[in-house]
C-alpha positions in Angstrom: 0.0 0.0 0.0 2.9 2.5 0.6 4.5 1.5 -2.6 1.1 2.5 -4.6 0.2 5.7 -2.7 3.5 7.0 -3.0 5.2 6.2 -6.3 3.6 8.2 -9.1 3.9 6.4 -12.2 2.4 7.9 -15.0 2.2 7.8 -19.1 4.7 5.6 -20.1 5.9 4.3 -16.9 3.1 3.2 -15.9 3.0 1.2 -19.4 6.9 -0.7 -18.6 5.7 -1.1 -14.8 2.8 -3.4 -15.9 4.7 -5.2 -18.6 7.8 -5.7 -16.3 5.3 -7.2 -13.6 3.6 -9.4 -16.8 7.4 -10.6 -17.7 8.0 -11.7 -14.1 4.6 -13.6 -14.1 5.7 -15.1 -17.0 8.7 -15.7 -16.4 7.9 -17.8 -13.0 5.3 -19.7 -15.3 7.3 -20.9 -18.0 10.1 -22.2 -15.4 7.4 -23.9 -13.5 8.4 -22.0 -10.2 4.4 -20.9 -9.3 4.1 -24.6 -8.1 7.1 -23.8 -5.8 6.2 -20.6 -4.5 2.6 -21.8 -3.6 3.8 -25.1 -1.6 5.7 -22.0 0.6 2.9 -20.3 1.8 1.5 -23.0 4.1 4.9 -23.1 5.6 5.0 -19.4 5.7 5.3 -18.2 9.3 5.5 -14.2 9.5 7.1 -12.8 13.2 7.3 -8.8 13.1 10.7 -8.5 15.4 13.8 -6.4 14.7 15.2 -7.6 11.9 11.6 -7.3 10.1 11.7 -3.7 11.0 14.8 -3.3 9.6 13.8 -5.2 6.3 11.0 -3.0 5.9 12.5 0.1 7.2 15.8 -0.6 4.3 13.0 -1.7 1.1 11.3 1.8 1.9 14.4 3.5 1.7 15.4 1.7 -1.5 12.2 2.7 -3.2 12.3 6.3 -2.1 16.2 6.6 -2.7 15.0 5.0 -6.4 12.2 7.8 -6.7 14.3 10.8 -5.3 17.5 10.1 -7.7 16.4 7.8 -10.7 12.2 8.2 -11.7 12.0 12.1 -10.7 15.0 12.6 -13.0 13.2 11.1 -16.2 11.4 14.4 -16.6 13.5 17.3 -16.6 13.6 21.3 -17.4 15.8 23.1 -19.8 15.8 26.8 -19.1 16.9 29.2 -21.4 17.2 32.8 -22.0 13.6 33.5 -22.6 12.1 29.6 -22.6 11.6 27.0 -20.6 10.9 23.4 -21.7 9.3 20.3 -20.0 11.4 17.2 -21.5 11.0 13.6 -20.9 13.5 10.9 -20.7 11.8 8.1 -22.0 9.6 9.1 -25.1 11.3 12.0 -26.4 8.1 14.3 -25.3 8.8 18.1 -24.6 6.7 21.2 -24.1 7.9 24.7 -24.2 7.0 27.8 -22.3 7.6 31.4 -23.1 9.3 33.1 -20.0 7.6 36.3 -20.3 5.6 36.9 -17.3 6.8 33.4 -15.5 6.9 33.3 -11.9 8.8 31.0 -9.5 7.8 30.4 -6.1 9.9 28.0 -4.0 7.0 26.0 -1.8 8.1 25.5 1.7 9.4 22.6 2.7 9.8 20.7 5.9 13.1 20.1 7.9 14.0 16.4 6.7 13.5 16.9 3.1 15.6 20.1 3.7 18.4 18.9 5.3 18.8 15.5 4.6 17.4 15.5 1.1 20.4 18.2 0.3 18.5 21.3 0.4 14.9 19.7 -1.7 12.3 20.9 -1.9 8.9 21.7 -4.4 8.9 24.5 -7.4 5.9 26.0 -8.6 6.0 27.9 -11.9 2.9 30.1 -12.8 2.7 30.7 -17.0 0.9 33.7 -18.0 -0.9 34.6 -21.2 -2.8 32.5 -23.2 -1.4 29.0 -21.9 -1.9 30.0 -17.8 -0.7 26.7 -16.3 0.8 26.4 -12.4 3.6 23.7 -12.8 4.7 22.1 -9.9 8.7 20.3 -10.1 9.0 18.7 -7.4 11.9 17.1 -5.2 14.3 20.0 -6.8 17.7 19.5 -5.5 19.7 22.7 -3.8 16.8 24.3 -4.8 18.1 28.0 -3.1 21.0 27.9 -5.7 18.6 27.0 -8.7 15.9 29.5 -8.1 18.8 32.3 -8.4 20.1 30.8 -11.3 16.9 30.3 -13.6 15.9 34.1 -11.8 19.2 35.1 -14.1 18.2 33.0 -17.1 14.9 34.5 -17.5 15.7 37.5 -16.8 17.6 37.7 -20.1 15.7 38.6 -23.1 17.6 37.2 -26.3 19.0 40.1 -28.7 17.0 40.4 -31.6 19.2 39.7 -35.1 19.2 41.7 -38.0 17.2 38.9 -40.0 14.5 40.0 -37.0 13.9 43.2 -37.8 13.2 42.4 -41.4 
């Protein structure tokens, strides 16, 4: 239940998620190991002491260590002088956003995520114009030092060329 209310699969994970669980199901089936694994559970005998606490307490970490550093990385920002753009790892997707009248606003964050999540915490930008959209990034690394750097990128408007003006 933690695993499903917390992991945010969406799109095209969500797609490889259910067809890695379908190869593993396969997979058992075809070696004839389902026969095995069911002749376990009578013999199955679950005791919740320490080192079940620490079992569970370690897989947690693993899955939120594997959402922190691997799946929140598969959609990332490119900001630009003037333009901002939504890009996806896997699918090649990408939506762009004109920085004229963009707004950052770091969201507060608590004290773990903060210090022991190296400085994390949640972005939200607000588009203006004619696509208004809030976009939330979340789990932003040393976010302090990113906010002042994409507050320098867009405050840069790109020179105009000659081939501009005619």
């Amino acid at each position: 239940m933690i695993v499903f209310t917390n992991v945010r699969l969406r799109g095209i994970n969500s797609i490889v998620a259910l067809l890695a669980v379908g190869l593993i199901a396969v997979a058992l089936a075809w070696f004839g190991w389902w026969d095995e694994i069911a002749k376990l559970i009578p013999y199955l005998s679950v005791h919740m002491n320490t080192g079940f606490y620490l079992v569970f307490s370690t897989a947690l970490l693993i899955l939120r260590l594997l959402m922190f550093f691997v799946f929140d990385r598969l959609t990332y920002w490119r900001i630009r002088p003037a333009q901002m753009t939504e890009e996806h790892f896997i699918g090649g997707g990408a939506e762009s956003f004109d920085t004229n009248g963009l707004r950052f606003q770091k969201l507060s964050s608590d004290f773990f995520r903060s210090t022991l999540g190296f400085g994390a915490s949640d972005l939200r930008a607000t588009v203006s114009g004619s696509g208004a959209a809030a976009i939330e990034i979340s789990n932003v690394i040393f976010v302090n030092r990113k906010v002042h750097a994409i507050e320098k990128l867009i405050s840069v408007k790109p020179e105009s060329t000659s081939e501009d003006a005619s």
